[in-house]
N, C-alpha and C positions, 0 to 999 in steps of 0.2 A: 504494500500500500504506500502511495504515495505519502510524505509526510511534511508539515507542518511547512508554509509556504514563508518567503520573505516579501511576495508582492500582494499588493491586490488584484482581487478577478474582479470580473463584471464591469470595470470603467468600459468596454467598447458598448454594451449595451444601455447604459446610463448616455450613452452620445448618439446611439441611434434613437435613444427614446426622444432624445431635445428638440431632434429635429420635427418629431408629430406635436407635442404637448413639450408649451417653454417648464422649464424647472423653477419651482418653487420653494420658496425655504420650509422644510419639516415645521418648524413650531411658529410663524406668524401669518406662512400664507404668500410671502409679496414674492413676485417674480426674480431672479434671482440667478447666477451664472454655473451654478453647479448643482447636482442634486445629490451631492455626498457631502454638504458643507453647508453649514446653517447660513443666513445670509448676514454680514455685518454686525450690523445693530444687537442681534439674536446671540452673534458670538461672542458678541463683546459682552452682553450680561448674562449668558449662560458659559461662562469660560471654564473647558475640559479642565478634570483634574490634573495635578502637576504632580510632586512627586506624592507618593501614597505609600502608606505603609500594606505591605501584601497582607497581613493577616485580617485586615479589615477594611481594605478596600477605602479607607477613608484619609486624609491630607494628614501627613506626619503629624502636625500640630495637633490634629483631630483625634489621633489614635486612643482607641477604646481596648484593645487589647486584656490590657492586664488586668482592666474593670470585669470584661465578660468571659475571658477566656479563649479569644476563637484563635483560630489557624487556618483560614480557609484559603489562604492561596489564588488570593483576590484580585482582581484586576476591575475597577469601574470607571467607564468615564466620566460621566458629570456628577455633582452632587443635584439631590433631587428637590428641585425646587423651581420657581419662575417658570420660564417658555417650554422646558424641557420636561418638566410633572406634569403642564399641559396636554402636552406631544403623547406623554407616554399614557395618558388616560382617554386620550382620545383612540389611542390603538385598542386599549383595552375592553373600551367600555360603548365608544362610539362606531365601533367596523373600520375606524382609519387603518385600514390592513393595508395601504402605502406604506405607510411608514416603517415595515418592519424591514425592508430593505437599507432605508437608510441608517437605522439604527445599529444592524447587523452589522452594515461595514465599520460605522463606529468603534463596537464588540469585539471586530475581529482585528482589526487596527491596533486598538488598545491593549488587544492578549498579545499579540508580537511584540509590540514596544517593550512592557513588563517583562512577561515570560521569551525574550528571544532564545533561547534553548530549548524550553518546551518541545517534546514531540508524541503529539497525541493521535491515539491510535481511535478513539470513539469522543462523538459529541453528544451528551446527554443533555434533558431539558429537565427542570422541575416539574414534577406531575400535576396534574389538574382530577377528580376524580370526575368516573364517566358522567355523572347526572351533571357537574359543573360546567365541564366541557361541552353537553349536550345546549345548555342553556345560554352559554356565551356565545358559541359555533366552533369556536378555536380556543387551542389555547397558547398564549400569546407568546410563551417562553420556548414552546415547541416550535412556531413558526419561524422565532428568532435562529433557533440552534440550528435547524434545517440550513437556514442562511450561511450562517457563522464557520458551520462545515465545509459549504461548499467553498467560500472565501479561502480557507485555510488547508483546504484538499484533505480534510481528512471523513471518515464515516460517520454521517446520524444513524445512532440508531434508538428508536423511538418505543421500545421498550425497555431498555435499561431500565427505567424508575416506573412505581406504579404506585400512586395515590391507595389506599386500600381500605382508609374509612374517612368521613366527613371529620373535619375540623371546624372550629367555629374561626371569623374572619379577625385576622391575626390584630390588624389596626385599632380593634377596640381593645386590647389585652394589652398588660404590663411584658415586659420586658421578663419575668418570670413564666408568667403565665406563658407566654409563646412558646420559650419551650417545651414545656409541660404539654403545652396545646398538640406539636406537630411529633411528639414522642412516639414510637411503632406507629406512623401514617405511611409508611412508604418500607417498600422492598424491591429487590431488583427483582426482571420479569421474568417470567419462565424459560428456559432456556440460554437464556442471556451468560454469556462464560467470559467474567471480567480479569482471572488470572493472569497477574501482570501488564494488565494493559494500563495505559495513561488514560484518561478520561478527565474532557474538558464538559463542567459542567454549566449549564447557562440558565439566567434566570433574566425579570425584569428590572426590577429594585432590591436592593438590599438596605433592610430597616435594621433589627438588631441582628443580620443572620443565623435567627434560629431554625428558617426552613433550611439554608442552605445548608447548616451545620449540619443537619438532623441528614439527608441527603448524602453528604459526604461523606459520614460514619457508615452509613448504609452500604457503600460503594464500596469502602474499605476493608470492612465489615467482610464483606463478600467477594474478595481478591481483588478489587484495583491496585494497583502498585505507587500510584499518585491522581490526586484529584486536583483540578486545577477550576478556580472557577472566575465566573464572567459577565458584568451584569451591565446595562445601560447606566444607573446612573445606584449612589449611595446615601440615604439618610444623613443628612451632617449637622449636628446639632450646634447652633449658633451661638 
């Protein structure tokens, strides 16, 4: 299997696309010169994160680490807030399924930059369980990974992880509770043989990463060799 690429794919398609439909910035709308790059104004006050600590995905200064414990081998681009919590609630919640293209390249930009060594043999998603996915249409994180994969040449595969009972919606919970909440929700899927493989896992937000965590153990748990994960944007507390 091919692995772990240093360029981006898909810019000659993003140029045939210009020429039917002009490109417009992801999170305000206005016309705009590229469609892998917010426009101006948008970047200026939604500006990528710079350096971050891996273990949480969050601005050195910002680091929660030693507060919560995590290790998850983090890579996010933006902090979640402004044009960009817009953006990404419209994918989620309004059908803006545009946007998970742009977002993806994002994703997968930012895992290279971090992780330049990285070489990952499978792209997993965060599960959704069936009735939730039934009722959204998609599930946002799976659309992403599909993406993110291809970008990066390596395999989705879309059973890896399996949702396995309801949880209740993590944003009303403490910081306790969440984990508690997302505790035995997920297992890997039947058949799935993760012995020794790297597995790049992808989500949309990272709030206190307790799904992510809960996720990663899971993986590990059940022979991944390394878990590497990757999210649009991260919780940054002001």
């Amino acid at each position: 299997m091919e692995k772990t690429k240093n360029r981006r794919r898909g810019d000659g398609w993003f140029t045939a696309l210009s020429m039917i439909w002009p490109a417009r910035c992801p999170t305000c709308g206005t016309i705009t010169q590229s469609r892998t790059k917010l426009c101006p104004n948008c970047a200026e006050e939604n500006e990528e994160i710079g350096e971050a600590c891996i273990g949480c995905g969050l601005p050195k200064e910002k680091c929660t680490c030693l507060k919560v414990m995590l290790d998850l081998n983090l890579a996010a681009v933006y902090p979640y807030r402004g044009g960009v919590r817009q953006a990404i609630h419209a994918m989620k919640f309004r059908e803006r399924t545009d946007l998970f293209d742009f977002f993806s390249i994002k994703m997968a930009d930012r895992f290279r930059a971090v992780f330049a060594e990285a070489k990952v043999d499978l792209v997993a998603a965060v599960p959704m369980t069936r009735r939730d996915r039934s009722q959204r249409g998609y599930n946002q994180s799976a659309e992403l990974a599909k993406r993110v994969a291809w970008q990066i040449g390596a395999k989705y595969e879309k059973r890896t992880l399996e949702k396995i009972r309801e949880t209740a919606t993590q944003h009303t919970l403490s910081e306790k509770q969440r984990r508690k909440n997302v505790k035995g929700a997920f297992r890997v899927g039947s058949g799935v043989d993760l012995r020794g493989k790297t597995v790049l896992l992808c989500d949309d937000v990272k709030t206190t990463g307790a799904t992510l965590n809960e996720c990663r153990n899971v993986l590990l748990k059940n022979g991944a060799e390394e878990v590497w994960c990757v999210t649009i944007a991260v919780t940054v507390k002001e």
